[in-house]
N, C-alpha and C positions, 0 to 999 in steps of 0.2 A: 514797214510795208515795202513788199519790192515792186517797185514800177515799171523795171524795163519792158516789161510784158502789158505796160499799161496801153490800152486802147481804148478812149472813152467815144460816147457820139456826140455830136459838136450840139447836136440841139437839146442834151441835157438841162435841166432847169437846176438852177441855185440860188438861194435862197438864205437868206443871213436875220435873223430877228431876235428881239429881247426881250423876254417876258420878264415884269414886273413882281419883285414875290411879294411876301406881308413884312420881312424887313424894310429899314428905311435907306440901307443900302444892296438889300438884297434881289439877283439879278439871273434871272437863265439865258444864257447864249443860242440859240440853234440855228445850224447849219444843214439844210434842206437840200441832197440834188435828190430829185427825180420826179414822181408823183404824186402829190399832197393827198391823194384820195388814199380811203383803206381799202386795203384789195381782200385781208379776210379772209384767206383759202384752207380750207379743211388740213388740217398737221399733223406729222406723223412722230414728232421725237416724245419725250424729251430727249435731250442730247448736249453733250458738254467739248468746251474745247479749251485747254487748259494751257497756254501759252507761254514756255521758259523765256522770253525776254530776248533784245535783239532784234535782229530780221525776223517779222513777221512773217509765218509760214502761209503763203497765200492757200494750197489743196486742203488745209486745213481749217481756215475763214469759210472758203468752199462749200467742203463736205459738213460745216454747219448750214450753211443755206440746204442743200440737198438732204437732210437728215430732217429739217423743216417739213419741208414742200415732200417729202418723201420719193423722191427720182433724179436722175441726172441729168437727161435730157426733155421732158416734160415742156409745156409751153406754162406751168403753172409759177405764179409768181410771188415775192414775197417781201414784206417792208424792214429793212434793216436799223435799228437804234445803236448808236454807240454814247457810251455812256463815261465821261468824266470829269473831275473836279476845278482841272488848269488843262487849257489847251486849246487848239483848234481844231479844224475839219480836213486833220491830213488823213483820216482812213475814207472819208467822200468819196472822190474820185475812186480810186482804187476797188473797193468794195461796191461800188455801183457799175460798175464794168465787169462785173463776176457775173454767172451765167444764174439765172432766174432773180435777180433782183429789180425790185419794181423802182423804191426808194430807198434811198439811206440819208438819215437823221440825225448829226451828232448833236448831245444835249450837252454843254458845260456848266455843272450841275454842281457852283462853291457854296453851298451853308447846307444847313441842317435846312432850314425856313426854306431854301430855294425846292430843295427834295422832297415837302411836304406840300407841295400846292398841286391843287388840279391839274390843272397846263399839262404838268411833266408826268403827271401818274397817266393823266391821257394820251399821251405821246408814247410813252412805254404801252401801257397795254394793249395799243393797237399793233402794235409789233410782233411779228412773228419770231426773228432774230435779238436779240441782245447782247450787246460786247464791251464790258469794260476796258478801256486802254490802262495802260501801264500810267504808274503815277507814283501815287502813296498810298499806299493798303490802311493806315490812320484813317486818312481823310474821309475813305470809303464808311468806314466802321464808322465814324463820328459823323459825319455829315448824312449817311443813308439808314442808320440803322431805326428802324421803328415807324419809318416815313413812308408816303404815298408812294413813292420810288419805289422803297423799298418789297409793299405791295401787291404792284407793277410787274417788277419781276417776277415776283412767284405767281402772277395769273398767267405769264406768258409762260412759265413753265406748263403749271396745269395744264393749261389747251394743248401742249404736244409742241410744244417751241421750242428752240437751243440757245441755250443761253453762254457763253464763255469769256475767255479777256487774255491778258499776257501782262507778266512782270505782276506787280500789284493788283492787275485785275482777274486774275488765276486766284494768286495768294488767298483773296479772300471768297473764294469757293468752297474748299473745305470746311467740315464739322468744325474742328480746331485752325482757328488764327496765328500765327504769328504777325501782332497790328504794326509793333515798331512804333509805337505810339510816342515811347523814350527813346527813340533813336535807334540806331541799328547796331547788330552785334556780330561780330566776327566767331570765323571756328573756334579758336584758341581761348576766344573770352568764354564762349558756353561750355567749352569742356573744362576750361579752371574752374570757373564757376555757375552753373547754371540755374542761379537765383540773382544772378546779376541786373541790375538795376535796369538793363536795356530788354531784358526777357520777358516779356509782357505780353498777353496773351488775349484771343476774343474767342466767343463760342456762337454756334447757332446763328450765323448772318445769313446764311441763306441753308435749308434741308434738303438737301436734291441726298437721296437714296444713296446712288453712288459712292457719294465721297465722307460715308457715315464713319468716322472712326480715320479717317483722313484729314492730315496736314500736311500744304504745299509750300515748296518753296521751288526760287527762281534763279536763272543765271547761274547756275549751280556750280557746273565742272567749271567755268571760268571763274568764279571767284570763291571757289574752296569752300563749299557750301554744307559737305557731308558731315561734317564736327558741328555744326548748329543744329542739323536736321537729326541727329541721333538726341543730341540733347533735348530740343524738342519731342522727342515723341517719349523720354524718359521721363521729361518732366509734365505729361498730360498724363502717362500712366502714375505718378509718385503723387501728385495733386488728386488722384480718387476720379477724374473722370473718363478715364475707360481703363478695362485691364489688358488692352489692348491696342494699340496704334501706330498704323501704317504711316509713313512720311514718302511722299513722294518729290522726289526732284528731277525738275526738268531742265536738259541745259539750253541755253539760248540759240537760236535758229531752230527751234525743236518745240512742236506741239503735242499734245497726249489727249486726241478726241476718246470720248466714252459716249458709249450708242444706249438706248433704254434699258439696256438687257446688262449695263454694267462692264460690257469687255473694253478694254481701251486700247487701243493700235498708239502707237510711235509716230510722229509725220517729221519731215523733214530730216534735219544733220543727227537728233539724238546725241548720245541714247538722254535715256531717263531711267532713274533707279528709285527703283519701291523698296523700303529702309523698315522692315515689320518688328516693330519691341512686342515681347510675347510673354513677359512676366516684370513682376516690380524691378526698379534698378537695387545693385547692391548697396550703392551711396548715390546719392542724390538729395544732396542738402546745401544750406545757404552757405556760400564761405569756403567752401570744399571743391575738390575736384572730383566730376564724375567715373564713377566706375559701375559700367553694365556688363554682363558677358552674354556673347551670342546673339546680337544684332541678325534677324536674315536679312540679306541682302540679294534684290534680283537686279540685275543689269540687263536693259529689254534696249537692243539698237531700232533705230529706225525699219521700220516694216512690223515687227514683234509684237505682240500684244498678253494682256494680263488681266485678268479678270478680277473686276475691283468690288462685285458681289460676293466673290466664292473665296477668296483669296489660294491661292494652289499652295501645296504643303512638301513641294518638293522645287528643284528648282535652281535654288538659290544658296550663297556662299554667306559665312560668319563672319563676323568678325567682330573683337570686344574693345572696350575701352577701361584701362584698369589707370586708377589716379590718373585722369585725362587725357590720356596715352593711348594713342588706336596702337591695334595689336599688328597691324599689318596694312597696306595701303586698304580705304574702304571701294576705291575704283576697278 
């Protein structure tokens, strides 16, 4: 989050509490500034903000709140949730100093048991906004999936809400997961191998339209992200679950909002690259190195946008992978 810009008001209210779950160590944290009431105001999204990791892009947290509330300058207001596993209340301040926010709420939300209780499904669904922080994309999948949380969020979608996150809390946005449940996997391991024992995979954690037939990933251009992200989308098509799939990667200081209508704009440093496999791969087996030919690849800088309904059929640059081997830089 970047604070130089931060300017809070002094008579803000904070607030620290621990709800009790049905575990006999299990615990929720919540960190409270602003107005404990629900303020409720008619919504205009849904709407997504999809966060490469890094400096948080603040126009982009933003134009979630205003995608909400539907306006920019409006007197209308709106209650912000942030949602994660380990941590504390450093998006509070920051996020409740943005223009139309009434509260912001962070929930630290460790078990499966914590994510199923009243308490925290009530706290979510009063919410207009919801933001995963960065973390572990695991924990998320293990700890939320099936639970009142999890719920939660898909009411606040329904009503016209935005819901987004950064790092791990993007990741698990899309149709197709990359969980990291075994551990993480470098370029070079998924193009040797892309049945390797860290390549493990979730579907269906949350359906928002959008990102149907989409897998994200993070931090991208900084730590050489595009040799995972082509194997990932080779190995959802060769596994039979679509015969199609886009990968998109966002670099860090770099958000990728999507408005109801599916377009998604670039915010901040950029860019972000939409990585589309558009037929089976040629090899794609355990033990082998991958070989696909003809990746599209769009490169969208900051400003730029790409429509994640229609997918555009021009555009965009090739490039293959034969025995492991990119055929020419993918950037």
């Amino acid at each position: 989050m970047m604070f130089k810009d931060l300017r809070v008001a002094c008579g803000a209210l904070v607030t620290a509490a621990v709800l009790v779950g049905t575990g006999a160590e299990a615990k929720v944290t919540r960190y409270l500034t602003g107005n404990a009431a629900d303020v409720n105001p008619t919504l205009y999204g849904p709407a997504l903000n999809l966060g490469g990791g890094g400096p948080d892009v603040d126009p982009a947290i933003q134009w979630m709140i205003d995608q909400a509330r539907g306006c920019t300058t409006c007197a209308t207001k709106v209650d912000v949730v942030v949602i994660r596993a380990t941590g504390t209340n450093g998006y509070n301040a920051p996020v409740a100093a943005m223009n139309g926010v009434d509260s912001v709420e962070t929930l630290v939300v460790p078990s499966y048991n914590d994510a199923n209780t009243l308490e925290v499904e009530t706290a979510v669904r009063n919410a207009e906004v919801v933001f995963f922080a960065g973390g572990d994309q695991c924990d998320y999948i293990t700890y939320y999936s099936g639970t009142r949380l999890q719920r939660a969020v898909d009411a606040v979608w329904a009503r016209g809400g935005t819901v987004g996150g950064t790092s791990a809390g993007a990741m698990v946005q899309g149709e197709h997961i990359y969980n990291a449940c075994s551990g993480s996997v470098y370029s070079d391991e998924a193009l040797a191998n892309p049945y390797n024992r860290y390549m493990t995979f979730s579907k269906d954690f949350f359906l928002w339209p959008q990102m149907d037939e989409v897998i994200v990933d993070t931090h991208f251009g900084q730590r050489d992200r595009m040799g995972r992200l082509m194997a990932f989308v080779a190995r959802r098509i060769r596994d039979g679950y679509d015969a199609t799939v886009m990968g998109l990667g966002i670099n860090e200081g770099t958000s990728v909002v999507v408005d109801r209508n599916g377009l998604a704009t670039v915010m901040g440093a950029g860019p972000a690259y939409f990585v589309q496999g558009t037929h089976a791969p040629e090899r794609c087996e355990p033990g082998v190195a991958l070989s696909y030919t003809d990746y599209r690849i769009w490169r969208v800088d900051a400003g730029g946008q790409f429509n994640l309904w229609t997918w555009p059929t021009s555009g965009y640059y090739l490039r293959s992978v034969n025995n492991g081997v990119l055929s020419a830089s993918p950037y």
